[in-house]
TIRODO-190389 format. One line per 3 residues: their letters; for each residue z, x, y of C-alpha. Coordinates in steps of 0.25 Angstrom, whole numbers, padded with zeros to 4 digits. Layout:
BEGIN
A> Z:X:Y; ...
//
This chain:
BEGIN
XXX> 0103:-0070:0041; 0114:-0079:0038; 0120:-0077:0024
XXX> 0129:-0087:0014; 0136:-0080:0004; 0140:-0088:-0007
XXX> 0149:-0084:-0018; 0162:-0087:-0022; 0170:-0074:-0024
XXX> 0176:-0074:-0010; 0177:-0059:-0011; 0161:-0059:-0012
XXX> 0159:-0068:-0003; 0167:-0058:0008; 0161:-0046:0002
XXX> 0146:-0052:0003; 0149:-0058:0018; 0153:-0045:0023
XXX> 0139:-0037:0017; 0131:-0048:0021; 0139:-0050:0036
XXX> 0137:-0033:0036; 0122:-0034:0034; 0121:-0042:0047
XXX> 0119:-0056:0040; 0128:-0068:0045; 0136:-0073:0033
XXX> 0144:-0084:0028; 0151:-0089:0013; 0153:-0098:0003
XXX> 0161:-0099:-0009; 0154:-0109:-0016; 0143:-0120:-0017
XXX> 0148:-0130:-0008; 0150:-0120:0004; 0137:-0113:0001
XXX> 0130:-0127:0003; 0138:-0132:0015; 0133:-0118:0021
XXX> 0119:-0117:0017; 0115:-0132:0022; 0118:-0126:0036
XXX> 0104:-0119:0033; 0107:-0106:0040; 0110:-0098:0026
XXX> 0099:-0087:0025; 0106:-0081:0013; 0115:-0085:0002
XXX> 0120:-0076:-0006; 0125:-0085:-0018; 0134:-0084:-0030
XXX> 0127:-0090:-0043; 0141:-0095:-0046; 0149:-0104:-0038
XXX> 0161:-0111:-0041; 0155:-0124:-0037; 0139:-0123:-0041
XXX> 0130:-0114:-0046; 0124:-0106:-0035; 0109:-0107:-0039
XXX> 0111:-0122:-0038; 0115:-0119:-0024; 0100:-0112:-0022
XXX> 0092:-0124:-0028; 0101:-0133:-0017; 0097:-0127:-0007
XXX> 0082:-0120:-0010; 0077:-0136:-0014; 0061:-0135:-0009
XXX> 0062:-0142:0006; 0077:-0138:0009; 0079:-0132:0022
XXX> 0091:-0122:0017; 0082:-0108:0019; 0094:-0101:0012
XXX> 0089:-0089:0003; 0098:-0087:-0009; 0104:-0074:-0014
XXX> 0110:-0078:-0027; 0122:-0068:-0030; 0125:-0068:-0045
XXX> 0134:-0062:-0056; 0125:-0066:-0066; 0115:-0057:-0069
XXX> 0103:-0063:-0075; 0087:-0064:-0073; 0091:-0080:-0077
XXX> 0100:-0082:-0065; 0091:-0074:-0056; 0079:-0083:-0058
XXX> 0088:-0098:-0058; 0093:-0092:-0045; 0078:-0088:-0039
XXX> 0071:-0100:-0046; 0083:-0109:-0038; 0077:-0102:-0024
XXX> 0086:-0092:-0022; 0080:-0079:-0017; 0085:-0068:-0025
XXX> 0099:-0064:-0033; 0108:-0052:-0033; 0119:-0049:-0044
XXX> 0133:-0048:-0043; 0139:-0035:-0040; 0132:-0037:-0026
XXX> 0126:-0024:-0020; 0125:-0024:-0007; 0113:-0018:-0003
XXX> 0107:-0026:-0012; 0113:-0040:-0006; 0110:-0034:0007
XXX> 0096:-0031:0001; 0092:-0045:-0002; 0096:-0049:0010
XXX> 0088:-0041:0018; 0077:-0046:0011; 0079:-0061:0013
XXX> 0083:-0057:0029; 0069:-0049:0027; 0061:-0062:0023
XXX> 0068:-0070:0033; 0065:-0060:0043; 0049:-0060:0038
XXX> 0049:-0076:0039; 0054:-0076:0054; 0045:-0064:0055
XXX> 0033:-0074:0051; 0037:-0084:0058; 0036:-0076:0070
XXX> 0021:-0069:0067; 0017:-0081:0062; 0018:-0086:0078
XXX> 0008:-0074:0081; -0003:-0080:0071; -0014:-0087:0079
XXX> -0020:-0100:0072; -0020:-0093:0058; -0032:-0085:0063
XXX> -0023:-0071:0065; -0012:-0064:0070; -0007:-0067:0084
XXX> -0017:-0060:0094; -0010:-0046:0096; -0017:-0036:0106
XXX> -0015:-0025:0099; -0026:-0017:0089; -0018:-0014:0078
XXX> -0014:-0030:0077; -0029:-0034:0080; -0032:-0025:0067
XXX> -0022:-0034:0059; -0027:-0045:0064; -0041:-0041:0060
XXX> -0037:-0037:0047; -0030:-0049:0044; -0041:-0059:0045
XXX> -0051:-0049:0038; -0043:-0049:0026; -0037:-0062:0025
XXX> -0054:-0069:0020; -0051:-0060:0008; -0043:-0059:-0005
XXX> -0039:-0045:-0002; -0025:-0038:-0005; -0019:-0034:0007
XXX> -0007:-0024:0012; 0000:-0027:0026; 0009:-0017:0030
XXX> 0018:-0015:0040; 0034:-0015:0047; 0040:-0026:0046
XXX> 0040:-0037:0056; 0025:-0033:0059; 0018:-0047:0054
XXX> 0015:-0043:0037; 0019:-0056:0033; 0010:-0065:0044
XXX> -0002:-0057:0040; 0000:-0057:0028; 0001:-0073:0029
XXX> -0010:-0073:0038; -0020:-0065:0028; -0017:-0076:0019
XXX> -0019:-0087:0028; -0033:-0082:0034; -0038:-0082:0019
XXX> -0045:-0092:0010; -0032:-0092:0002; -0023:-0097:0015
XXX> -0022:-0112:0007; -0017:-0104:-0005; -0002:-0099:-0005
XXX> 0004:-0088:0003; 0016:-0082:-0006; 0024:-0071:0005
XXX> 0032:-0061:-0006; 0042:-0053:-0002; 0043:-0041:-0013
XXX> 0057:-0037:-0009; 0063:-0050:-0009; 0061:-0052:-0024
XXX> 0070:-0046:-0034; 0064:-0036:-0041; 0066:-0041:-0056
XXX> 0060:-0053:-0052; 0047:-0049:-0043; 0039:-0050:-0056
XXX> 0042:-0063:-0061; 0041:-0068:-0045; 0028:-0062:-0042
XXX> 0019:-0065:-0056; 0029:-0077:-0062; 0036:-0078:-0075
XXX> 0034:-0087:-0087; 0044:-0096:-0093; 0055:-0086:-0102
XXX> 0051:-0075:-0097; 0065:-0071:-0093; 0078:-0079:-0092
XXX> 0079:-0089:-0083; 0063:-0090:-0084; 0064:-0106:-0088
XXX> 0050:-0108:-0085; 0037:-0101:-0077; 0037:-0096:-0066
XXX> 0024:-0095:-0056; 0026:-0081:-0047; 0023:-0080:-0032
XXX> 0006:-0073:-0036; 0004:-0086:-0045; 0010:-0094:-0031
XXX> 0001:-0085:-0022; -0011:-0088:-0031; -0025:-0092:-0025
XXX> -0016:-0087:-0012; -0010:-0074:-0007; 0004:-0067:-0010
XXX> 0011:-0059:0002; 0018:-0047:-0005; 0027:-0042:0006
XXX> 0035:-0030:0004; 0025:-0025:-0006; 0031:-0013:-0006
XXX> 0046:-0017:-0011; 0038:-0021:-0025; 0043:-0014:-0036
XXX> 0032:-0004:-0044; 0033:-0012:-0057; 0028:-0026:-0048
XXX> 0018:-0017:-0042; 0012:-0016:-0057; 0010:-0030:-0057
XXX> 0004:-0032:-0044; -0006:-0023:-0045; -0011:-0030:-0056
XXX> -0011:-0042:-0050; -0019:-0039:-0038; -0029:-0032:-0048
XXX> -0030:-0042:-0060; -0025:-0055:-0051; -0018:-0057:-0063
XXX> -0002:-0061:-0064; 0006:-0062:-0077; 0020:-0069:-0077
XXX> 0033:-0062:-0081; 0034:-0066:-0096; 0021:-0072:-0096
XXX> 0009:-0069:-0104; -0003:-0072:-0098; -0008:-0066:-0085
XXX> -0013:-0076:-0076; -0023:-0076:-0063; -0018:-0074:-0050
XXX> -0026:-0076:-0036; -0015:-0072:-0024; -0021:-0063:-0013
XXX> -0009:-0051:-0011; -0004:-0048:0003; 0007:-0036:0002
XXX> 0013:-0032:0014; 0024:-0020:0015; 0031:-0014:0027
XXX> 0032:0000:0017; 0022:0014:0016; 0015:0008:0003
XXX> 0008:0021:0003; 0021:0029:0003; 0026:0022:-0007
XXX> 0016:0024:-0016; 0017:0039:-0014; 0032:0037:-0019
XXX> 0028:0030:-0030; 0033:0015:-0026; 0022:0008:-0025
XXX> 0010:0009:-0032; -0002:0015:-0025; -0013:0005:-0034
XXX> -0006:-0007:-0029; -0006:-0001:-0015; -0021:0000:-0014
XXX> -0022:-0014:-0021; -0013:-0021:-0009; -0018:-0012:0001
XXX> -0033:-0015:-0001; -0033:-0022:0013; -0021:-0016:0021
XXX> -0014:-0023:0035; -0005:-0014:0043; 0003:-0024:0051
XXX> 0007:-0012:0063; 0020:-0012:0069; 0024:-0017:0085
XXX> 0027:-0004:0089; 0012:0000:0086; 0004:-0012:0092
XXX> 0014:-0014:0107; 0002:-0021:0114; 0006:-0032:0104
XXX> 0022:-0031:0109; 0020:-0038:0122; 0011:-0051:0117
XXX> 0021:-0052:0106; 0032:-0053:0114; 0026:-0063:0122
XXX> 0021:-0073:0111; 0036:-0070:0105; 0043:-0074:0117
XXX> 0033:-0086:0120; 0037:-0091:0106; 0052:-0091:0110
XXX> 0050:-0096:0123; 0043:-0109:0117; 0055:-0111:0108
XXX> 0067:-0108:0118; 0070:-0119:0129; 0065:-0112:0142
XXX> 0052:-0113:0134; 0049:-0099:0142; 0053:-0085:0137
XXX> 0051:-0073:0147; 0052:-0058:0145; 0061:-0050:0155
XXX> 0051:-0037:0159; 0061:-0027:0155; 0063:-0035:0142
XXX> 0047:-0034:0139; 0048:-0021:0143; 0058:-0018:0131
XXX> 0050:-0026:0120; 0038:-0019:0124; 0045:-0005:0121
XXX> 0051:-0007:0109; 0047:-0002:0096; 0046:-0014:0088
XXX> 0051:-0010:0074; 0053:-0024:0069; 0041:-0028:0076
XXX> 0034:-0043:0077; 0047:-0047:0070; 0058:-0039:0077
XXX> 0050:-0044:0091; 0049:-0058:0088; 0067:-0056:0084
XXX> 0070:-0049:0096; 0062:-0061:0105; 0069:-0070:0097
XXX> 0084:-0064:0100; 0078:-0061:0114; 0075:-0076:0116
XXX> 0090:-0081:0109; 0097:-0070:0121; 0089:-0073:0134
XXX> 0092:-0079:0145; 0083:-0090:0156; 0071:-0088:0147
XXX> 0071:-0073:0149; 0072:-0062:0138; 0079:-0050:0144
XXX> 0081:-0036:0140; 0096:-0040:0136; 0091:-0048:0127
XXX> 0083:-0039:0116; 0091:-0031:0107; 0095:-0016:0109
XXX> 0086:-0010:0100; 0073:-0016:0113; 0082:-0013:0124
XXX> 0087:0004:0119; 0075:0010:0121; 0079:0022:0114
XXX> 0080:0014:0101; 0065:0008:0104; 0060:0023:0107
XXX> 0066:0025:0095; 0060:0017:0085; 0047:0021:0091
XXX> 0048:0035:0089; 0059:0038:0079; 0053:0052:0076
XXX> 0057:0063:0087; 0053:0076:0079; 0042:0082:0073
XXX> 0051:0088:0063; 0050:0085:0048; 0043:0075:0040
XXX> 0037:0063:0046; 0041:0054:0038; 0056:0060:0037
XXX> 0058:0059:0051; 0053:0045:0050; 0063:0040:0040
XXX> 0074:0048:0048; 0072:0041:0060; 0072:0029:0055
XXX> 0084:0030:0048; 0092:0035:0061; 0084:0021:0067
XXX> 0090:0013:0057; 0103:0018:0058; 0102:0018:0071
XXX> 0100:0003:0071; 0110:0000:0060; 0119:0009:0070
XXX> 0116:0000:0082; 0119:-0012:0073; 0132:-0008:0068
XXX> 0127:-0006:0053; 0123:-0019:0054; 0109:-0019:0044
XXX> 0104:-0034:0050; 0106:-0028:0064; 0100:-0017:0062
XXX> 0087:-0023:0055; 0085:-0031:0066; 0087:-0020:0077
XXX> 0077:-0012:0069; 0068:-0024:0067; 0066:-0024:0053
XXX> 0071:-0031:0042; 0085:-0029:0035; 0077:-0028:0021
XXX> 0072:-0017:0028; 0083:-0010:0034; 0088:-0011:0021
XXX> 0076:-0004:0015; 0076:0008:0026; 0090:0009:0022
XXX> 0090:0012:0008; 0076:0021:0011; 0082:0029:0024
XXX> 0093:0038:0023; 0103:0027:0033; 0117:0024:0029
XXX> 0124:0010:0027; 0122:0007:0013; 0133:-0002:0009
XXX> 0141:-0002:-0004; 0140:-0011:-0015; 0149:-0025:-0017
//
């Protein structure tokens, strides 16, 4: 993910560089508007991180430039102000900028949003490539294994009603496209599809987001607002990362699912709402319930119809026809028009664990393909973590001794994994993410949850 920071202090600019450069994120500067814009209509800004006040413009109006509907800039914008206030925050989302942070900037917390924006572009790539596994819109791409059969089944049962339903799972392992698939398959597939990604919206704005506002109903409210279940009505709303919800938002949509009725921040009439709920969630609902951070009547609200999407490692009569639909695809975008597998290569792929799954297959195809040589991909050409099979034997079976509690033992060999991997990647989180196959958002989170050192100080 390449990153722009923009700002005009030069000793932030430095300080921010080097965070950014240290979380494994490519990264260049600019000290005011007219660099900024000579930069960004290159197009291969993912990030900018943006001062509100320039020395020659104002940085929101720099936003509305460049998020006009049609324009073929994709840069998200991280707006970085002294200012504190609800009123900026909102001028600087309603300009399309993606989310705001406050000046002193802490680190984890920059490093945090980044992750998540990484995260989503990681799930749109992730998309893209499932989405090449869907047959006609009639299913999922014909896997061999039971455990994929089931989904399929289950998919297509539940997609001719108007039930709630909970996919779970790891990441990489296909929520979103079944999810999108459930909709499509149903009589509401002419009616909106609105994906939401809980964690990627700042939590003192979640509320306004999800049910709307009315005009005045805080500063900056210049007039009404229709949230993403109004947009998702008479169609379905995707609530990914379900779990990262907040208890008090929780509240709100329990009631909603029960009465199917909204009422906008500040306003004072509830209104109907007809919008299908898809959650999905890569957590333990059911643990988090028992620690009190999620509440158990909305779990058995979303889980009336409940999808398990399982991992790789668990469905390896799936490995190999993957790999070969994969390679097929690169093969008919490369200019040999032909990909071929070395034996010892396939041999490797077959082996490996698979903790990133569908999507960590379809990265390491993808770098295999950018490395090989003739039309061939070789055993050279797939990243360490496939080649060491100690590391793969590993993430298979991380838990050597019957001592102690089960699920200590499991949170302690993941940590030594992770460090492990931040080890191999010289500290490097984005690295190491990759390595492991997961998100960095995710990293992130198992860092913060798992006793594993590296947290950084604050700017």
């Amino acid at each position: 993910m390449h990153v722009l920071v923009i700002d005009d202090e030069a000793a932030l600019r430095q300080i921010l560089s080097a965070l950014v450069s240290r979380a494994g994120y490519s990264v260049d500067t600019a000290a005011n508007v007219s660099e900024a814009t000579a930069k960004l209509v290159r197009g291969d800004v993912d990030v900018a991180l943006c001062d509100v006040r320039l020395p020659d413009g104002d940085g929101i109006e720099l936003v509305r430039r460049f998020k006009l509907p049609g324009s073929e800039v994709e840069t998200q914008f991280i707006m970085v102000t002294a200012f504190a206030s609800m009123e900026t925050a909102v001028e600087a989302l309603r300009a399309g900028a993606t989310d705001y942070i406050v000046k002193p900037v802490h680190n984890e917390e920059l490093l945090h949003r980044l992750a998540q924006i990484d995260a989503m572009t990681g799930l749109r790539a992730e998309n893209k490539a499932l989405r090449s596994m869907v047959g006609g819109g009639q299913g999922l791409y014909k896997f061999s294994s039971p455990a994929m059969q089931q989904v399929d089944r289950l998919v297509n049962k539940v997609a001719i009603t108007n039930s709630t339903v909970l996919i779970t799972g790891e990441s990489g392992t296909g929520k979103g496209i079944a999810a999108r698939l459930i909709h499509e398959q149903s009589p509401r597939a002419t009616f909106p599809f609105i994906p939401v990604n809980c964690s990627a919206i700042p939590e003192n704005l979640l509320e306004s987001e999800f049910f709307g506002h009315a005009k005045g109903a805080f500063t900056g409210a210049d007039k009404a607002h229709k949230g993403l279940f109004t947009q998702a009505d008479r169609g379905t709303i995707f609530l990914d990362e379900i779990g990262e919800l907040p208890l008090h938002l929780q509240t709100k949509l329990l009631h909603v699912i029960e009465d199917k009725q909204i009422r906008p921040v500040g306003g004072e009439q509830t209104r109907g709402v007809d919008a299908r709920i898809i959650a999905a969630t890569n957590r333990n609902l059911k643990e988090m319930v028992k620690e009190g951070k999620f509440r158990e009547d909305l779990y058995f609200r979303l889980s009336m119809f409940h999808i398990h999407m399982p991992p790789l490692r668990e469905r390896s009569s799936d490995i190999s026809g993957l790999i070969r639909h994969l390679v097929r695809n690169v093969g008919v975008a490369s200019v040999s028009g032909v990909m071929e597998i070395d034996p010892e290569t396939d041999q490797a792929l077959l082996s490996y664990s698979w903790p990133g799954n569908v999507r960590q297959l379809e990265n390491v195809i993808n770098r295999a393909y950018i490395l090989s040589d003739g039309g061939h991909i070789r055993l050279v050409d797939l990243p360490p973590e496939i080649t060491h099979k100690s590391v793969a034997k590993e993430a298979v079976d991380p838990v050597t001794t019957t001592e102690g509690n089960l699920r200590d033992r499991l949170r302690q060999a993941e940590a030594k994994f992770i460090s492990k991997a931040l080890e191999d990647a010289s500290g490097d989180r984005k690295v190491a993410a990759q390595n492991l196959g997961i998100s960095l958002a995710t990293l992130y989170r198992k860092m913060e949850e798992l006793p594993i050192p590296g947290t950084m100080r604050n700017i």
